[in-house]
C-alpha positions, 0 to 999 in steps of 0.5 A: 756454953756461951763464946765470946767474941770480941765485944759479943757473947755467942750462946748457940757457938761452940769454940771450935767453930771459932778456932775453925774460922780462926784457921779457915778464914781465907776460904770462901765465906759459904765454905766456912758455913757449910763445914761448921754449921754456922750461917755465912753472914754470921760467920763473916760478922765474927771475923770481924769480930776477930778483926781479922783483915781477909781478902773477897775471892774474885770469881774465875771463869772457864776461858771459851775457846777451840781448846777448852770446848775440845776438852769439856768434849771430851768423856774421859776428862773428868771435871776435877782435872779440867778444873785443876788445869785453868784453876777454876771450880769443877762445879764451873766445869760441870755447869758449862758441860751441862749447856753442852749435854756432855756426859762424863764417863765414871773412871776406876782411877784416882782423881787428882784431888786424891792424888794431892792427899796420897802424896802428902800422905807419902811425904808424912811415911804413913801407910794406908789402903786405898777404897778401903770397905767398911760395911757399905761405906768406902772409905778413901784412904785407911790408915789402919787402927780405924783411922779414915780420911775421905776427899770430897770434890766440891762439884760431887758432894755438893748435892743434897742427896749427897750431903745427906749420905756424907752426914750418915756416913761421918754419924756411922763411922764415928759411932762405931769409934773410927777417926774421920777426916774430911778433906774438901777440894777447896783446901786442896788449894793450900798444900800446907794446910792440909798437910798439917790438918793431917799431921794434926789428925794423926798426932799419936797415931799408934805405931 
């Protein structure tokens, strides 16, 4: 089904990818590509179409100093919390980790990305089970009644043979009629967004 777009008709786009450009479009242009499919060149020239006014992200880098060097040192900090405190990607802190061959210890509690969805979760009064197993799957938060939210880091899920597991994973769960919601880090920046993209996800949940 065709989609028009201000003066141009879209053969191969749905509309909910537009919807989703609509709702998304202060996020980083590759960002919107990876989570509809769609190339970002493509997607920046209809949000043009839209004429819809965005602002460029400027790039911010990792401060180098004695403090920050200590804690990119340090095994037990993971690349999530470093990257929360000096509002960079953890994809930066991994980088500048990997030019000083620090090895990060895996830990068995909440990362912070996960800590922000579970509060929102709190604030909406609904209950959930955390690392919930579903045959080999773990399933981040489970709502019961098969609904299931996951939260991907970006520096984590954005390896290919990662990718390629979440795309098994997502195909597995809604084949076997489980509602899948994935929160990605990047939105974790608007609060807000996230709460109604939940509160949206979960309209008519039974109770």
């Amino acid at each position: 089904m065709a989609v028009r777009v201000g003066n141009r008709t879209y053969k191969n786009i749905e509309q909910w990818q537009v919807d989703y450009i609509k709702s998304n479009y202060s996020l980083k242009l590759t960002e919107i590509a990876d989570a509809i499919g769609i190339d970002y060149r493509r997607v920046g020239e209809i949000i043009n179409l839209l004429g819809i006014k965005r602002q460029r992200h400027k790039k911010i880098y990792l401060p180098r100093n004695e403090e920050v060097l200590s804690e990119l040192k340090n095994p037990y900090l993971s690349h999530v919390e470093i990257a929360h405190k000096y509002g960079v990607t953890d994809t930066c802190v991994a980088k500048r980790r990997k030019e000083l061959n620090v090895k990060v210890r895996k830990k068995n509690y909440d990362t912070l990305i996960e800590k922000h969805v579970e509060k929102i979760l709190v604030e909406l009064d609904l209950a959930f089970i955390k690392q919930k197993r579903i045959e080999k799957w773990s399933i981040d938060f489970y709502l019961g009644r098969g609904f299931c939210i996951d939260v991907n880091g970006e520096w984590s899920h954005s390896k290919d043979k990662v990718k390629d597991r979440d795309r098994r994973k997502k195909i597995y769960l809604l084949d076997k009629g489980f509602k899948y919601l994935v929160i990605k880090e990047e939105e974790l920046n608007t609060l807000d967004s996230v709460r109604v993209k939940i509160r949206e996800f979960t309209m008519g949940f039974p109770c």
